[in-house]
DRENDO-1510 file (C-alpha; in Angstrom, 1 decimal, always signed):
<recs>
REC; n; res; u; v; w
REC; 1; UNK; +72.3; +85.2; +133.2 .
REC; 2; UNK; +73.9; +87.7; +130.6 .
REC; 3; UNK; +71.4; +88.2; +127.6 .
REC; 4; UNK; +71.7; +85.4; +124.4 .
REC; 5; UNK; +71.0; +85.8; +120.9 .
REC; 6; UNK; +71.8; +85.7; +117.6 .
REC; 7; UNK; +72.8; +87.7; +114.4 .
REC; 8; UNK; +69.9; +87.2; +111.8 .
REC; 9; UNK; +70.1; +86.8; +108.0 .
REC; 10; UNK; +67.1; +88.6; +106.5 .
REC; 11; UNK; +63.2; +87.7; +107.5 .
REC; 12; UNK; +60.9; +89.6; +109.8 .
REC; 13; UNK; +63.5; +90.7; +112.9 .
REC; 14; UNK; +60.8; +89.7; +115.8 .
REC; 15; UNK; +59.4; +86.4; +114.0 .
REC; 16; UNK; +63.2; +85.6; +113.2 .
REC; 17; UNK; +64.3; +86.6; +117.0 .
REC; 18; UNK; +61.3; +84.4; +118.5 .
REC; 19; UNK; +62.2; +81.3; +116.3 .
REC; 20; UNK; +65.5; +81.0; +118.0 .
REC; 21; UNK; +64.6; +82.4; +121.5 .
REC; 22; UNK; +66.5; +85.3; +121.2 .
REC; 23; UNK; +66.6; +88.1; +123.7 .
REC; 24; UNK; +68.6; +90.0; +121.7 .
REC; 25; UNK; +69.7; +90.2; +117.8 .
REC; 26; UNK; +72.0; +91.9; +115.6 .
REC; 27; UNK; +71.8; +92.9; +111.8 .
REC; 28; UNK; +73.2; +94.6; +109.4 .
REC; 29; UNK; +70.6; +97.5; +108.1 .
REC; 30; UNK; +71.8; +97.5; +104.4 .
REC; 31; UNK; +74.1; +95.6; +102.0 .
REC; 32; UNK; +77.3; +93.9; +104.4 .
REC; 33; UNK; +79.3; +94.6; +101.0 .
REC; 34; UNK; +78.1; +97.7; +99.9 .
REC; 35; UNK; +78.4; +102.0; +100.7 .
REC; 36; UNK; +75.2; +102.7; +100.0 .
REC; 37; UNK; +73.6; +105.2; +103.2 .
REC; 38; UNK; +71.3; +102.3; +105.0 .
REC; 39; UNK; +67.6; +102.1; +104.4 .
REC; 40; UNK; +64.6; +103.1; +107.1 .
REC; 41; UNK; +64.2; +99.9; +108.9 .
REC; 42; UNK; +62.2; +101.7; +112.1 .
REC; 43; UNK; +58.9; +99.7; +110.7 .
REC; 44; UNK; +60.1; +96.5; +110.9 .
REC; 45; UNK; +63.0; +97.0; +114.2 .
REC; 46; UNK; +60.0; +98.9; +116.0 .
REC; 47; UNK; +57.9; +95.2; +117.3 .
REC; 48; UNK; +61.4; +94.4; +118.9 .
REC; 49; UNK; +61.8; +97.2; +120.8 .
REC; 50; UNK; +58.3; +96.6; +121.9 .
REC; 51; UNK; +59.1; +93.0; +123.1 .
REC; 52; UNK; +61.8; +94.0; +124.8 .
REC; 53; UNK; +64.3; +92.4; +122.9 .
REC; 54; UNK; +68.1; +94.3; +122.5 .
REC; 55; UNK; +69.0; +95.2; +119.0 .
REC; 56; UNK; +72.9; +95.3; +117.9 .
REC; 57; UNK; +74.2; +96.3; +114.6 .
REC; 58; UNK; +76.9; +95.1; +112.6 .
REC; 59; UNK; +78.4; +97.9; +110.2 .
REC; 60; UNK; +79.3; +96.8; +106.6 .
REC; 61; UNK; +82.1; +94.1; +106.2 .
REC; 62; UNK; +83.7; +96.7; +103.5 .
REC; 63; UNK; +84.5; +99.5; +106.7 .
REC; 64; UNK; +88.0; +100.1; +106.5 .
REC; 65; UNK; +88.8; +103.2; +108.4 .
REC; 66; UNK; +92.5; +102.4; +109.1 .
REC; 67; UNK; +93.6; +102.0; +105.5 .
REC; 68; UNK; +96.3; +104.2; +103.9 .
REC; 69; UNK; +93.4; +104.1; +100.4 .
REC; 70; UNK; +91.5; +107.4; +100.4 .
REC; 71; UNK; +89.2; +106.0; +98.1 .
REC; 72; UNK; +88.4; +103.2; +100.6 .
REC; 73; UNK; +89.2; +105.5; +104.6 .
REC; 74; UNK; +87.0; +108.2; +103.2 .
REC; 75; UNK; +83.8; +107.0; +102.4 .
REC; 76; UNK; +84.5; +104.0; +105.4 .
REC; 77; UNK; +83.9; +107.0; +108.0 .
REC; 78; UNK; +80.9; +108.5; +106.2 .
REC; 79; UNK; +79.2; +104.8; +106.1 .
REC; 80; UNK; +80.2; +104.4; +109.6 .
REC; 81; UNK; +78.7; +107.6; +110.9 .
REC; 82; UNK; +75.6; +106.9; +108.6 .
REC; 83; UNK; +75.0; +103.6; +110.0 .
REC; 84; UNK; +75.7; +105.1; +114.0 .
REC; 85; UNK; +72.9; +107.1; +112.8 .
REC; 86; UNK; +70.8; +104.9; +111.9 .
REC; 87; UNK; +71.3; +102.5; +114.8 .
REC; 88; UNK; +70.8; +105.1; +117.8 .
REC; 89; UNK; +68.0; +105.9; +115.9 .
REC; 90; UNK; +66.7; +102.7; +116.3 .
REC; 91; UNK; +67.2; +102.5; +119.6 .
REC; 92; UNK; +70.2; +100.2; +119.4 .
REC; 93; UNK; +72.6; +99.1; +122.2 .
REC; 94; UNK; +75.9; +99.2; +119.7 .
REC; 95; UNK; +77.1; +99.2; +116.5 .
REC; 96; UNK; +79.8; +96.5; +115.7 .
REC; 97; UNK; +82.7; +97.5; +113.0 .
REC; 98; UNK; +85.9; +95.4; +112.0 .
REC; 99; UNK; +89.2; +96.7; +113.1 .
REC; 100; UNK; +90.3; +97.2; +109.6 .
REC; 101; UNK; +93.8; +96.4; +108.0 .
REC; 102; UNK; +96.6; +98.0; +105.9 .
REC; 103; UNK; +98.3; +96.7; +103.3 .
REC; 104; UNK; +101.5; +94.7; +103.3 .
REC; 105; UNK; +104.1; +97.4; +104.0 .
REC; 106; UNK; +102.2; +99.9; +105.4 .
REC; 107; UNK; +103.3; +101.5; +108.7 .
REC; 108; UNK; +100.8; +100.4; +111.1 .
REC; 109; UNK; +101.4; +103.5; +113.2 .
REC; 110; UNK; +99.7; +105.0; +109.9 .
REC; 111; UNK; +96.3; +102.9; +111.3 .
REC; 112; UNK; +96.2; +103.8; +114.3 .
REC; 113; UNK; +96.3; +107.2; +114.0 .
REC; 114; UNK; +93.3; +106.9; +111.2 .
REC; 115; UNK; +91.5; +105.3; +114.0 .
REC; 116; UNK; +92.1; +108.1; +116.2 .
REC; 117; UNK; +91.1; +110.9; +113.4 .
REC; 118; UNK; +87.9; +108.6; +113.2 .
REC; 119; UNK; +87.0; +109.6; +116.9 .
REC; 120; UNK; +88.2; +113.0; +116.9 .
REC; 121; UNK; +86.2; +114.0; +113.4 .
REC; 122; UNK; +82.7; +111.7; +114.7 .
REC; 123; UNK; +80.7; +112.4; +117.5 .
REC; 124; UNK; +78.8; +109.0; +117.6 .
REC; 125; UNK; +75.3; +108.6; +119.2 .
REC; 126; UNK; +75.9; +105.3; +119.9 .
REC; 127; UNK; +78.5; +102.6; +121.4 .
REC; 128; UNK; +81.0; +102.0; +118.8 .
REC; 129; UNK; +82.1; +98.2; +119.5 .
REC; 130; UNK; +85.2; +97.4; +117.7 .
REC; 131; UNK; +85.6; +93.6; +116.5 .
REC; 132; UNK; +89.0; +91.5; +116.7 .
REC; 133; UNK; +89.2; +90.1; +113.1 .
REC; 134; UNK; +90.3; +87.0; +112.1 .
REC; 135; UNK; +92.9; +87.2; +109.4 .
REC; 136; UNK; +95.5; +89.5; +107.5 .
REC; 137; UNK; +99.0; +90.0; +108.7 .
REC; 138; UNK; +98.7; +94.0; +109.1 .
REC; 139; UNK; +95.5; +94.1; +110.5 .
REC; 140; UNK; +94.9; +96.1; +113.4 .
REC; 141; UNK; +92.6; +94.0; +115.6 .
REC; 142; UNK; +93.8; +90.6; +115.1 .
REC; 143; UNK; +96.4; +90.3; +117.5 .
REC; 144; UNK; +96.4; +91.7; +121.2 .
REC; 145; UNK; +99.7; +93.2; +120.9 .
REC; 146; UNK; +97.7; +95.2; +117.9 .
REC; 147; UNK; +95.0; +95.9; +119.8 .
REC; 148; UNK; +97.3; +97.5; +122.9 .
REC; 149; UNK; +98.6; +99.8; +120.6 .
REC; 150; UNK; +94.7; +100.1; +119.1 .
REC; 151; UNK; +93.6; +101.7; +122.3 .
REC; 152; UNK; +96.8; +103.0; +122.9 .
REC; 153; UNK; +95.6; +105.2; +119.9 .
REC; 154; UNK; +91.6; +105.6; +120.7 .
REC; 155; UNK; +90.9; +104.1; +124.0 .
REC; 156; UNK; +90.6; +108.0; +125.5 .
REC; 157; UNK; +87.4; +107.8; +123.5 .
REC; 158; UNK; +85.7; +105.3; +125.4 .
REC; 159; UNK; +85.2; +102.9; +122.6 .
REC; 160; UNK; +83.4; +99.5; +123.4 .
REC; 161; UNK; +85.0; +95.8; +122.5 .
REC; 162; UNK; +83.4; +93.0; +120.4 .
REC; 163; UNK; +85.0; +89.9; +121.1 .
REC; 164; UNK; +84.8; +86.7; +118.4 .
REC; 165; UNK; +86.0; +83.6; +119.6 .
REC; 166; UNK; +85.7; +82.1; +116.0 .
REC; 167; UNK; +88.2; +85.1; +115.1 .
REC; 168; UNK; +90.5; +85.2; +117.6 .
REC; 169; UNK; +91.2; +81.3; +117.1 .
REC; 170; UNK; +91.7; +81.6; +113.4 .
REC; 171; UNK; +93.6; +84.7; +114.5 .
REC; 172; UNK; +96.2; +82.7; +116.6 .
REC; 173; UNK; +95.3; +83.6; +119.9 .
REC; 174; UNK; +94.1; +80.7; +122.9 .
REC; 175; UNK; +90.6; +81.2; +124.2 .
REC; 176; UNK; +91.9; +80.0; +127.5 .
REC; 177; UNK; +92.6; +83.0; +130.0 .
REC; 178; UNK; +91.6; +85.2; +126.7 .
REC; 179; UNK; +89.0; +87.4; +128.4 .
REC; 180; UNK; +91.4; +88.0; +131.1 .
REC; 181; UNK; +94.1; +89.5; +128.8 .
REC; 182; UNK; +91.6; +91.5; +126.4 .
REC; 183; UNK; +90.0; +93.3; +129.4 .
REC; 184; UNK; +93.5; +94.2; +130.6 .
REC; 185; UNK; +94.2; +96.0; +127.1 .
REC; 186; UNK; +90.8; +97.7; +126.6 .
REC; 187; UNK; +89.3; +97.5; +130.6 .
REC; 188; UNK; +85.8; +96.0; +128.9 .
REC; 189; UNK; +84.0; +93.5; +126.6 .
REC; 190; UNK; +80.8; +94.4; +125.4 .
REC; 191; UNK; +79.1; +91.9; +123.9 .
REC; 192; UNK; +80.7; +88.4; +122.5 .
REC; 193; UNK; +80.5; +86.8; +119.4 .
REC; 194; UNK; +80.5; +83.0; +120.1 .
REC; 195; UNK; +81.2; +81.0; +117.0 .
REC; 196; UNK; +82.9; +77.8; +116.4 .
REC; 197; UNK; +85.6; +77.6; +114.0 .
REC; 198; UNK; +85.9; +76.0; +110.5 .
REC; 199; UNK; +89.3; +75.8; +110.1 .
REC; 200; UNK; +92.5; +75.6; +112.5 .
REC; 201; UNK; +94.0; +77.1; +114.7 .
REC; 202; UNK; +95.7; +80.6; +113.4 .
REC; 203; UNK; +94.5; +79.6; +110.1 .
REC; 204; UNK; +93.4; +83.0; +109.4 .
REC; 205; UNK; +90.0; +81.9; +107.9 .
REC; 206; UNK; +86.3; +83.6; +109.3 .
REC; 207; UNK; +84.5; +80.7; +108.4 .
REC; 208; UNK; +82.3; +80.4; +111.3 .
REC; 209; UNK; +81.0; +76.6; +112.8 .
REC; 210; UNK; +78.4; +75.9; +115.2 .
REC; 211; UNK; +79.3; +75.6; +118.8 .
REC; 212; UNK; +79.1; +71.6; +118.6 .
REC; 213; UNK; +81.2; +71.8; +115.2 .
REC; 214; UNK; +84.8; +72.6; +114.3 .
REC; 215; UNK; +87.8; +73.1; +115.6 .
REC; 216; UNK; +87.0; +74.9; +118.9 .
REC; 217; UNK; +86.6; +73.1; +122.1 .
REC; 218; UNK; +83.1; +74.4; +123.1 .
REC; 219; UNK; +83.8; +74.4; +126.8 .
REC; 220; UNK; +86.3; +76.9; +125.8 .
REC; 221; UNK; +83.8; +79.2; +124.2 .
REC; 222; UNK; +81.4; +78.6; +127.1 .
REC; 223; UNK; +84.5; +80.0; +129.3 .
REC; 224; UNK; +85.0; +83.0; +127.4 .
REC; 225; UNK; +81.2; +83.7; +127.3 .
REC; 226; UNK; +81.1; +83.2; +131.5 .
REC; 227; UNK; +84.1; +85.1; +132.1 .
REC; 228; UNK; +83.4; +88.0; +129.8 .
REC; 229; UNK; +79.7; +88.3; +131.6 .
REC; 230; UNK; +78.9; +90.4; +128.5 .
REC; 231; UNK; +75.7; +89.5; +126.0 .
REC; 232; UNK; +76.4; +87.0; +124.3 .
REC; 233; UNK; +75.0; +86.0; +119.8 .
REC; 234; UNK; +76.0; +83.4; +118.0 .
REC; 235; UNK; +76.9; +84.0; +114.1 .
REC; 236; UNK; +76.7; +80.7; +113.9 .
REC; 237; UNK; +75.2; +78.7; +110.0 .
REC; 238; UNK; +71.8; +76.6; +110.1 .
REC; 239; UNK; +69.2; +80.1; +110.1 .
REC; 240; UNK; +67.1; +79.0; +112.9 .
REC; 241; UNK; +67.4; +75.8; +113.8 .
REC; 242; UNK; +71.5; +75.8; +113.8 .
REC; 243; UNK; +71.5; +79.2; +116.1 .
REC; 244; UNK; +68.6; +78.1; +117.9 .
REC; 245; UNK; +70.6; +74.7; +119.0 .
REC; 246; UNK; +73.5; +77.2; +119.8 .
REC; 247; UNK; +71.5; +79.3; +122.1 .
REC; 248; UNK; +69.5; +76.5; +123.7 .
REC; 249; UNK; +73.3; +74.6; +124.5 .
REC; 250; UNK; +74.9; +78.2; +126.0 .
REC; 251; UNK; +71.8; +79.2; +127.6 .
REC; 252; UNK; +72.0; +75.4; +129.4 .
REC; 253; UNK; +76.0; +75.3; +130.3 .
REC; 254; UNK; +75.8; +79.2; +131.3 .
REC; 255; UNK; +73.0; +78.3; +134.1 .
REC; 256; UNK; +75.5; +75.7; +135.9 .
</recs>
């Protein structure tokens, strides 16, 4: 059985982890929205590590180290080797970070390569997991013909893959056979993030659902999470009791 948990929104990390039977968590260490260097967090992260429970984080939403805008690229890499920092200090299995965009017009080629000078100018401590992303028509992870020419650019590098099944439903692309065509860009998945969808298909929208909710079959995200054979957490609404039904339901239909 692959690991199950869930990403947490604030609270005490082991009380929170417990409440949902989580064997592993993510969080974010500071502000999701802002570029401020992230806090200590070694006191309260410390009682996981103890219990044995695997700690991902999630990098701000606001990393954009593709963009064309210095005044956005720039301090995107120094927040992203702060926060690689901070995770391997604590000990964590990965650090999760969007693919990024452009903006409309932009040469994607221009993105790639920033990607690439990302690699070349870091020298992270720990797995750098990049994330398929749900909207924006010159993003760079939301399709899999963007993500070829993704790892085209930085796959020498040995970075790790998040896949979201809420995002790469709103992004347009079938969850059936998915894991089979991901792996066969990027050789890997690393850990999943199994969501239900809000919206419709290729809507574009990351407005996650639970895995009973929505618009996504959730045999289909059961699928993905069997094939991928990668941990699995659930950023899925309802705090404890929503992402503790989520993890119960894959934990059951994974053991079959």
């Amino acid at each position: 059985m692959v690991a199950i948990g869930a990403h947490l929104h604030g609270g005490e990390p082991l009380a929170e982890a417990r409440a949902r039977d989580a064997e592993i968590v993510q969080i974010f260490l500071g502000d999701p929205q802002g570029w401020k260097k992230p806090p200590d967090r070694a006191e309260e992260v410390r009682p996981l590590t103890e219990a044995g429970i695997g700690l991902y984080v999630h990098a701000p939403y606001l990393v954009n180290v593709a963009t064309t805008n210095n005044r956005i690229r720039i301090p995107s890499r120094k927040i992203l080797d702060q926060h690689a920092a901070a995770a391997a200090a604590l000990g964590a299995r990965g650090l999760v970070v969007h693919g990024g965009h452009l903006s409309d017009g932009d040469d994607p080629e221009v993105g790639f390569a920033n990607w690439r000078k990302t690699f070349e100018r870091a020298s992270f401590e720990v797995p750098v997991l990049i994330e398929n992303t749900a909207g924006g028509e010159n993003a760079m992870a939301r399709r899999l013909d963007r993500i070829a020419r993704l790892w085209d650019a930085v796959g020498e590098f040995g970075p790790g893959f998040c896949l979201d099944t809420c995002h790469a439903h709103a992004g347009g692309e079938e969850l059936l056979d998915l894991v089979e065509r991901v792996k066969a860009i990027t050789g890997r998945i690393d850990l999943v993030h199994a969501n239900g969808s809000r919206d419709a298909f290729g809507s574009g929208a990351d407005r996650h659902a639970n895995l009973t909710d929505g618009h996504i079959d959730p045999d289909a995200v059961v699928e993905v999470c069997a094939a991928a054979g990668a941990p699995v957490l659930v950023e899925t609404p309802g705090l404890a009791d929503g992402q503790g039904a989520d993890i119960a339901f894959l934990r059951e239909r994974l053991a079959k």
